[in-house]
C-alpha positions in Angstrom: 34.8 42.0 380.9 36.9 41.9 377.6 37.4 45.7 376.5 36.3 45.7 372.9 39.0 48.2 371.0 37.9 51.7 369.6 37.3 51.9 366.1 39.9 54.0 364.3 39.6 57.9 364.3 39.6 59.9 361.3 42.2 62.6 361.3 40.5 66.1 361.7 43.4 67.3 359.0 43.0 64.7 356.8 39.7 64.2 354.2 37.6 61.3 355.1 37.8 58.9 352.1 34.2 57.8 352.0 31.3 58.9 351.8 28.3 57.3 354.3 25.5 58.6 351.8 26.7 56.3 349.3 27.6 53.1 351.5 24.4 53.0 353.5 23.2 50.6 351.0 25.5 49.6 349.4 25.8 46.1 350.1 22.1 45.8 348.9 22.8 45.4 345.6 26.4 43.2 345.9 24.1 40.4 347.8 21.8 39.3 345.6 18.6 40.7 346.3 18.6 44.2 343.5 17.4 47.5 343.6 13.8 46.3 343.0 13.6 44.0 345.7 13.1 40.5 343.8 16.4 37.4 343.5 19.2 38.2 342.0 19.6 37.4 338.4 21.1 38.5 335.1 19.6 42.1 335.6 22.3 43.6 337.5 20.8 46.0 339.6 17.2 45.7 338.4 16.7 41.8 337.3 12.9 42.4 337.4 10.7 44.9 335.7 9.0 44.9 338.8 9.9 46.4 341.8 9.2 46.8 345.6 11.4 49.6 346.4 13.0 47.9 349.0 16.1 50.0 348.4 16.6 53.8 348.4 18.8 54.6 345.4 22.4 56.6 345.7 23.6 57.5 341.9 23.9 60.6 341.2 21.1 62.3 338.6 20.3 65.7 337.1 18.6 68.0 338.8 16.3 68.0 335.4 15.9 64.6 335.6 14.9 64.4 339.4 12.2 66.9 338.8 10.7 65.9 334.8 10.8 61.9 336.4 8.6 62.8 339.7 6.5 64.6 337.2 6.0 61.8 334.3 5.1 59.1 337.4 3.2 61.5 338.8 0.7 61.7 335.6 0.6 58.1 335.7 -0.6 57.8 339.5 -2.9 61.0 339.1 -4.6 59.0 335.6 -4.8 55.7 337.7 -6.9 57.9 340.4 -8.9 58.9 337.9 -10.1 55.6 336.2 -11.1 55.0 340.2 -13.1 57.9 340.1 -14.8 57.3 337.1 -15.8 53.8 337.8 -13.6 51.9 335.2 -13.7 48.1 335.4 -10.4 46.3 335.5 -10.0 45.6 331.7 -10.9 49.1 330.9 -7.8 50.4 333.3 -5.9 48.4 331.7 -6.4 49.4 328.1 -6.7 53.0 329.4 -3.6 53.2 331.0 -1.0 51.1 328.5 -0.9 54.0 326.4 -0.2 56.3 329.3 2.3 54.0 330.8 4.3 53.5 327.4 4.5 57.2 327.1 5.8 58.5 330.6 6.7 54.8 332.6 7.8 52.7 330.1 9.0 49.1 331.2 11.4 47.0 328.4 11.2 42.7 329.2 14.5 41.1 329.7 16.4 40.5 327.1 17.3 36.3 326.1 20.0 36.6 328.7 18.3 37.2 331.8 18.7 40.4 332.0 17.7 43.8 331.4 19.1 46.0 327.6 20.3 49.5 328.5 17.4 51.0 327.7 15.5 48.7 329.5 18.1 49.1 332.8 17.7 52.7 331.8 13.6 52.9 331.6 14.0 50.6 335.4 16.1 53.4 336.9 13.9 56.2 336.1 10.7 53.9 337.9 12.9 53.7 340.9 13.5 57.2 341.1 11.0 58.5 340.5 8.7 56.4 343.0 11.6 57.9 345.9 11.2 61.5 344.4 7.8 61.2 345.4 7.8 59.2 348.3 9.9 62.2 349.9 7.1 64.7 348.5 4.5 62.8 349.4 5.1 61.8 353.2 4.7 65.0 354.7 0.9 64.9 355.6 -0.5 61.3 356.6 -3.7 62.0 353.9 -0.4 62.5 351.6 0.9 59.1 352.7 -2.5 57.4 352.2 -3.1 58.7 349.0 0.1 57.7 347.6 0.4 54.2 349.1 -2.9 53.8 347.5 -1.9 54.8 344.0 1.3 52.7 344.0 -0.3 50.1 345.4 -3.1 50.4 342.3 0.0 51.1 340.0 1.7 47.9 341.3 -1.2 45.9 340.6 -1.4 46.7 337.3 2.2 45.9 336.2 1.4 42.8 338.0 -0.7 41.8 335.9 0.2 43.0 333.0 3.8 41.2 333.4 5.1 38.1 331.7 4.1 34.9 334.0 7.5 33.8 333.8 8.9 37.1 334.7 6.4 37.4 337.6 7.1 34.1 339.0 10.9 34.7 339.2 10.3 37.9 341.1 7.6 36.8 343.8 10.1 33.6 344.4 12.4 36.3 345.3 10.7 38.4 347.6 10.5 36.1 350.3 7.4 36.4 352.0 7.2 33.8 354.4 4.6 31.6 352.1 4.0 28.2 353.6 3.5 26.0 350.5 0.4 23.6 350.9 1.8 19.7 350.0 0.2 17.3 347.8 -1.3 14.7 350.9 -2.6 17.9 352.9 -3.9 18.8 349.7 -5.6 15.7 348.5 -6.9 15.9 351.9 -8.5 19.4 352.6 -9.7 19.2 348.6 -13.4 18.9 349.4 -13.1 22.2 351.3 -10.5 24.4 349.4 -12.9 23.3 345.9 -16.0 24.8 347.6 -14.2 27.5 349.4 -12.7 29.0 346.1 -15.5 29.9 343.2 -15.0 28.6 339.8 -12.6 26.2 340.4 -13.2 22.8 339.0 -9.6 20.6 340.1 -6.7 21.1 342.5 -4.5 23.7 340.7 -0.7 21.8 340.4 -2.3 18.4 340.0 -1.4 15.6 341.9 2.4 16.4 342.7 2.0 20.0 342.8 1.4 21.6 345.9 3.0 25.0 344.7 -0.7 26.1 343.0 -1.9 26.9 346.7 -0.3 28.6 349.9 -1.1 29.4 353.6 -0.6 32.7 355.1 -2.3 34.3 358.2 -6.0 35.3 357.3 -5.1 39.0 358.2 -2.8 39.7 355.2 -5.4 39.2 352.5 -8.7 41.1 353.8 -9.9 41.5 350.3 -9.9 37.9 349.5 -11.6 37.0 353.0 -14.6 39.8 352.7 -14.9 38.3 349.3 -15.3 34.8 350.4 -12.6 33.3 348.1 -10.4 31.2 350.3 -11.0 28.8 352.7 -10.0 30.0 356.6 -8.7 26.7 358.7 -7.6 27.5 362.1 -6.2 31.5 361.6 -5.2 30.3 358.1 -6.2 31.5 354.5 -5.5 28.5 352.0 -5.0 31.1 348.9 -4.5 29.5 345.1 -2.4 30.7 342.7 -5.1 33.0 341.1 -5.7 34.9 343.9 -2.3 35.4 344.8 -2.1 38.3 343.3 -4.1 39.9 346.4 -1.3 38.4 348.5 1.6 40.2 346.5 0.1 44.0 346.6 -0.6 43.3 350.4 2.1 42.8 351.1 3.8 45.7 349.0 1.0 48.3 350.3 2.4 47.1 354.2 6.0 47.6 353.3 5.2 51.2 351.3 3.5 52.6 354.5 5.8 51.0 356.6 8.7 53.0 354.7 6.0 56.2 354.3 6.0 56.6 358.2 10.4 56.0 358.4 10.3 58.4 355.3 7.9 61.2 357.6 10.0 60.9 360.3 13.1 61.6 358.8 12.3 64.6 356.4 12.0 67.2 359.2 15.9 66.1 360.0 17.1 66.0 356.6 19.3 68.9 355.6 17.7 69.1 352.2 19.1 71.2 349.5 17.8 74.6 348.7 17.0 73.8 345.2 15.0 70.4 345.6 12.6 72.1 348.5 10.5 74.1 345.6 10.5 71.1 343.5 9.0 69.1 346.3 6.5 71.2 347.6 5.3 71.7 343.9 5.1 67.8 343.5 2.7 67.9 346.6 0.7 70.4 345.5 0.3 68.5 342.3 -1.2 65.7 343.5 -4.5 67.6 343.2 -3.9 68.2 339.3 -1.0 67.3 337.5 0.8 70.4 336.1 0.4 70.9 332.4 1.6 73.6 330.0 0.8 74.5 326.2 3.3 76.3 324.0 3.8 77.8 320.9 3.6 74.5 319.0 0.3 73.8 320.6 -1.2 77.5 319.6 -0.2 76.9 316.0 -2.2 73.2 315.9 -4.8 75.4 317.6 -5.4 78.2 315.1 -4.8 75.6 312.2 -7.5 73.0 313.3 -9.7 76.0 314.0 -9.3 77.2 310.8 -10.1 73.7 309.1 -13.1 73.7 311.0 -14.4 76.6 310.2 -12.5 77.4 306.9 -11.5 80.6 307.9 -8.5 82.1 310.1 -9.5 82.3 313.7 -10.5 85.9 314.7 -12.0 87.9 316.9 -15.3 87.5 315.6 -15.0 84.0 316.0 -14.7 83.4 320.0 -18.6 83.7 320.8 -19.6 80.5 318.5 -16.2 78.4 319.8 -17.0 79.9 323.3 -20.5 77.7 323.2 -19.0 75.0 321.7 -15.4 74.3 322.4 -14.7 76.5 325.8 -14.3 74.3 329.1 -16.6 75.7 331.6 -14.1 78.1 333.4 -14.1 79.8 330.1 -17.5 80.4 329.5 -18.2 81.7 332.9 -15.3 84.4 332.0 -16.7 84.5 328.2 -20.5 85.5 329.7 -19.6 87.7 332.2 -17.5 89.5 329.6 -20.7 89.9 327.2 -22.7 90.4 330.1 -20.9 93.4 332.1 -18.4 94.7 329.5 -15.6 94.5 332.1 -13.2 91.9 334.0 -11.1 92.3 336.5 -7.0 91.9 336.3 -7.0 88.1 336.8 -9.9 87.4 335.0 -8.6 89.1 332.2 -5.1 87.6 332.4 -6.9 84.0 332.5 -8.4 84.7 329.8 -6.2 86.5 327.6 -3.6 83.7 328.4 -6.3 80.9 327.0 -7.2 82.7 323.8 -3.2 83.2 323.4 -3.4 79.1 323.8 -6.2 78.3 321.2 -4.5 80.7 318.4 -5.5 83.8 318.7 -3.0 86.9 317.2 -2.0 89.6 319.4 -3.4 92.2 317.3 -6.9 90.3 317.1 -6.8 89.7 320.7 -6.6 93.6 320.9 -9.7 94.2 318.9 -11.3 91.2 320.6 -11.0 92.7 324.4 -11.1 96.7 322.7 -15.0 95.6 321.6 -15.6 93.9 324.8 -15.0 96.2 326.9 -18.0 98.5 325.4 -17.9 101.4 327.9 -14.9 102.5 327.4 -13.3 105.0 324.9 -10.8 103.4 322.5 -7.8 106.2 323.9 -8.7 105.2 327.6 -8.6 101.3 326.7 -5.2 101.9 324.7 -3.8 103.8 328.3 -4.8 101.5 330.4 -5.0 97.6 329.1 -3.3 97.2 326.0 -0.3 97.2 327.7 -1.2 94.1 329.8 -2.4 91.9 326.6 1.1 92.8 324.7 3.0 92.0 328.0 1.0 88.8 328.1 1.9 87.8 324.5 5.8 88.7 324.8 5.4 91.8 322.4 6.3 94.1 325.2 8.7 94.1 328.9 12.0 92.2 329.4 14.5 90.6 327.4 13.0 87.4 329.6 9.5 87.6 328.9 10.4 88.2 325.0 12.4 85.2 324.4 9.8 83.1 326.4 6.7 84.9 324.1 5.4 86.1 327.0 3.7 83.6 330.1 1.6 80.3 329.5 -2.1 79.5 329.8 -2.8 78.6 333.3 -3.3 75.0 333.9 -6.1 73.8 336.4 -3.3 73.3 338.8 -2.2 76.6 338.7 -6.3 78.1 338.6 -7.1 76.0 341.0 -4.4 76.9 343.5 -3.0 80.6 342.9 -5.2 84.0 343.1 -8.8 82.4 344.8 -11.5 85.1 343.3 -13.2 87.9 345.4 -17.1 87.5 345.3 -17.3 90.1 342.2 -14.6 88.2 340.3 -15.6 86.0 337.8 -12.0 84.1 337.0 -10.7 80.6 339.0 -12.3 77.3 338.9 -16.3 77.2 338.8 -16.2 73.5 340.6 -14.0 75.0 343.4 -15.0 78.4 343.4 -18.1 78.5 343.2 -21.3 77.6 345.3 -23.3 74.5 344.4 -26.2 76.3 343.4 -24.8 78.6 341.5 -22.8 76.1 339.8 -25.6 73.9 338.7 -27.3 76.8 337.0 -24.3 78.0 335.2 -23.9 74.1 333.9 -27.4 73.7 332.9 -27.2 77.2 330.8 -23.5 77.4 329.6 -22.5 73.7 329.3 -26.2 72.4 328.7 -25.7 69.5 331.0 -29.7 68.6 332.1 -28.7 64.8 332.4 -29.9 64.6 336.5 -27.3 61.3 336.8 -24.6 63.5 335.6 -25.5 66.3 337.4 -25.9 64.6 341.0 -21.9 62.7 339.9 -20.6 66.2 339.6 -21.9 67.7 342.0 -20.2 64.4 343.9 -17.0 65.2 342.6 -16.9 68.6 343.6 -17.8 67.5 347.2 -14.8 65.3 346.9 -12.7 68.0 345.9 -12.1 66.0 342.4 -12.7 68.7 340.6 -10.3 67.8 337.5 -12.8 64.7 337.4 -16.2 66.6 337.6 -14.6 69.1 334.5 -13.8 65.5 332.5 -17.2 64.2 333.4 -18.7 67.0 331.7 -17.0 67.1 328.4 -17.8 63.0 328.2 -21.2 64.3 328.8 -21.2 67.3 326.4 -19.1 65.4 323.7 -20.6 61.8 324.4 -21.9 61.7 320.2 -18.4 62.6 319.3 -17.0 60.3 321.8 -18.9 57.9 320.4 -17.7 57.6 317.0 -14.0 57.9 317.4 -14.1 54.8 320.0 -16.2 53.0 316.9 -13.7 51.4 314.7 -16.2 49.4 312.8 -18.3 50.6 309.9 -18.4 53.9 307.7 -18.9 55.9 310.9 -15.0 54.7 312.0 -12.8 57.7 312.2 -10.0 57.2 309.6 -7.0 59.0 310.4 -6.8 62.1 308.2 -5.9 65.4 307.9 -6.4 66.1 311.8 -3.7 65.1 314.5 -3.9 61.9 316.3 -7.0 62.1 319.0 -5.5 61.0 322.2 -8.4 60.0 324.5 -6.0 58.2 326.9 -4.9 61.3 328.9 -7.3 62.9 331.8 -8.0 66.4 330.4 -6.1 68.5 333.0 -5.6 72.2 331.3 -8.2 74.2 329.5 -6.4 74.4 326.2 -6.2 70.9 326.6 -10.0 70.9 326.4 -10.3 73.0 323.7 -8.0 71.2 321.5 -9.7 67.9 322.2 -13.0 69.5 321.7 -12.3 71.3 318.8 -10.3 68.1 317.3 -13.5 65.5 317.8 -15.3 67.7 316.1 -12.4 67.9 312.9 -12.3 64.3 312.7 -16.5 63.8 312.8 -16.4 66.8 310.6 -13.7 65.1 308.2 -15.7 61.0 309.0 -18.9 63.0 307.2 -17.4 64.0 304.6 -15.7 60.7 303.3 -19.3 58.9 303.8 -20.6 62.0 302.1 -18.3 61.6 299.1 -18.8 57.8 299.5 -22.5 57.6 299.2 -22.2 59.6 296.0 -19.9 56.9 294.1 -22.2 54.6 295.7 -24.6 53.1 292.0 -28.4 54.3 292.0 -30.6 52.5 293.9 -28.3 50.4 295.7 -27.7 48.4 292.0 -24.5 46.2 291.8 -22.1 46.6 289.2 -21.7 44.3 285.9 
């Protein structure tokens, strides 16, 4: 036996000069294959703006940028979810979700060269972080793992087929899949059956010395295409074109993303994970749910001021029973009615709500006289002892240097209703699609929200059993706001929306805060309000009796 010699020991005095972290992959990228898992090319590190994720990543980043990255994919994956839930066909994703993915995902094209621009390589890097970040978050639980693999997988898709064919080509030929081409005489000989296997198609794809338009793989990786009867099965093979290939490519990323989901979930518990990313993980987890959303002072400002144009007065106290009926989401109004209907609310309830009217707009010192009339059975000294306090604190007028500078805390989003302070039986504040019982919850939608359509009814009630509950609040303001709606998707005619006075309406986004439902709300009905009055001032130009001029 040939004694193999000992690798060379490190000194115990001496500092080791490399660093294992960084070299565990580091021949990845030096051979060819990238960081996003297609050929080599002129990209560098990232030839393709696709990616597989083949390759866990070792640069250094901001802690800022680890957590604001995690957070921008993970409104991106949390909107895809959502077109799922609400039924979308594949064109209307994709129109839905450009706009999203241009504002948080963004992915430049190569430049002439071959390869990426620096903002391009720059826009790539952030995608592969950002789908690690989360993969670490998001393998702890195996309803975690599923959930995410199925996002990415739906996220994937997308950019798959919203890529340039060119582009897409030069990346699948990189991936190596193990493909088995199907030649031109085996094709000219199987046509009969692979034209009456495969719907719609009229002539061999690749013509007579093609053979690159169709390949064979084992009937198991492409389920979809087998339940859906479009390829032809030939002794445990599936004769797939080059249409339905697409099926091919996101199997086989879904089985390598699970695959590294269950390495991933193995080796978190024996990771010695730094103090400060722990928080920023389990907050990503949690988010899954709802994505985290906040509204500052910016967004308070637009608030009052688009109130104000609507109504043509400054936002007061007098006004929040008529914008409560109209413009509140439903957690609102249950907080709003129980208000008017006891004279009372208990310390959550009041912060929840104190912190929304703080987020459509409303002053401090009409907030005062706002909960001072509400609460109607108390003397003005006692309420002055024993809650103004609590609405100053809230606005930043009163307690630390911190809570100054930072004008006091931020509306709750649904993430943070949905997840922090559960109500007692007598409160009234939280989520009513989580909180509350389905009974119950039906009533309070028929009388606060006036939602008596029995299809939407039965869909939220659907949702809430599904524990969508961020869908079953957007389902009701399409339902409550489906006129409005209406008109600003119609860009034809003297109804069309014009831009105007009124901010941009961004109908991309799922609605995932209550300010952010108020400000949509409220804006709909600025533009509609703004639409009428440009046909009214048009119709009045317009020459008697329809008569043309000259």
């Amino acid at each position: 036996m040939i004694r193999q010699p000992a690798p060379p020991r490190i000194d115990a005095k001496r500092r080791a000069t490399f660093d294992p972290k960084r070299q565990q992959f580091a021949g990845a990228a030096g051979h060819g294959a990238g960081l996003n898992g297609g050929g080599g090319g002129g990209g560098g590190d990232y030839p393709h703006r696709l990616n597989f994720y083949l390759t866990p990543p070792t640069a250094e980043i901001t802690l800022e940028q680890f957590e604001q990255w995690a957070i921008d994919r993970l409104r991106v994956l949390a909107e895809l979810e959502s077109c799922a839930f609400r039924n979308k066909t594949g064109s209307e994703t994709q129109a839905h979700m450009k706009a999203v993915l241009d504002k948080y995902l963004p992915l430049s094209s190569n430049q002439a060269g071959g390869g990426p621009s620096t903002q391009g390589r720059a826009e790539r890097q952030k995608d592969h972080y950002s789908h690690f970040i989360l993969r670490l978050a998001f393998s702890r639980t195996a309803e975690l793992r599923q959930r995410f693999a199925r996002a990415e997988a739906s996220l994937f898709r997308l950019r798959f087929a919203l890529d340039d064919g060119r582009d897409r080509a030069a990346f699948v030929a990189g991936l190596r899949l193990g493909w088995e081409p199907v030649g031109p005489e085996e094709m000219r000989a199987r046509a009969p059956e692979l034209l009456a296997a495969t719907p719609g198609l009229r002539r061999l794809e690749g013509g007579e010395d093609g053979g690159g338009g169709w390949v064979k793989v084992g009937w198991e990786r492409v389920p979809d295409l087998v339940e859906g009867r479009r390829v032809w099965l030939c002794a445990g093979e599936a004769y797939v074109p080059a249409r339905e290939q697409t099926s091919l490519v996101v199997a086989e990323f879904t089985a390598r993303l699970e695959a590294g989901l269950e390495l991933t979930a193995r080796a978190v518990p024996r990771l010695d994970e730094d103090d400060r990313l722990t928080p920023i993980l389990n907050h990503l987890s949690k988010n899954f749910a709802t994505p985290s959303a906040f509204f500052d002072g910016d967004h308070n400002n637009e608030a009052a001021a688009l109130v104000a144009s609507l109504g043509g007065a400054p936002l007061t106290a007098r006004s929040i029973d008529s914008l409560s009926r109209a413009h509140f989401p439903l957690c609102m109004q249950h907080l709003h009615r129980t208000l008017r209907a006891t004279g009372h609310l208990k310390h959550f309830g009041r912060l929840q709500y104190t912190l929304f009217l703080k987020g459509i707009g409303l002053g401090l010192d009409e907030c005062l006289a706002f909960w001072r009339a509400a609460f109607r059975h108390l003397a003005a000294d006692r309420f002055d002892k024993e809650y103004r306090y609590n609405v100053r604190h809230a606005y930043g007028d009163v307690g630390g240097d911190a809570n100054r500078r930072a004008a006091g805390a931020r509306p709750f989003a649904c993430q943070k209703i949905l997840t922090e302070h559960p109500p007692a039986p007598a409160d009234a504040h939280g989520c009513p699609y989580r909180h509350l019982a389905p009974e119950p919850l039906q009533a309070l939608l028929r009388d606060a929200a006036a939602v008596t359509d029995r299809d939407t009814l039965a869909a939220v009630r659907d949702d809430v059993a599904k524990k969508r509950f961020h869908i079953a609040c957007n389902r009701v303001f399409d339902y409550t706001h489906r006129v409005e709606l209406r008109r600003a998707r119609d860009d034809d005619g003297p109804r069309a929306l014009a831009p105007g006075p009124p901010p941009a309406l961004d109908l991309a986004e799922t609605i995932v805060h209550p300010n952010q439902y108020f400000r949509r709300s409220v804006l709909l009905a600025a533009r509609t309000a703004a639409a009428d009055a440009v046909g009214a001032v048009g119709a009045a130009d317009a020459p008697p009796g329809g008569a043309a001029e000259g």
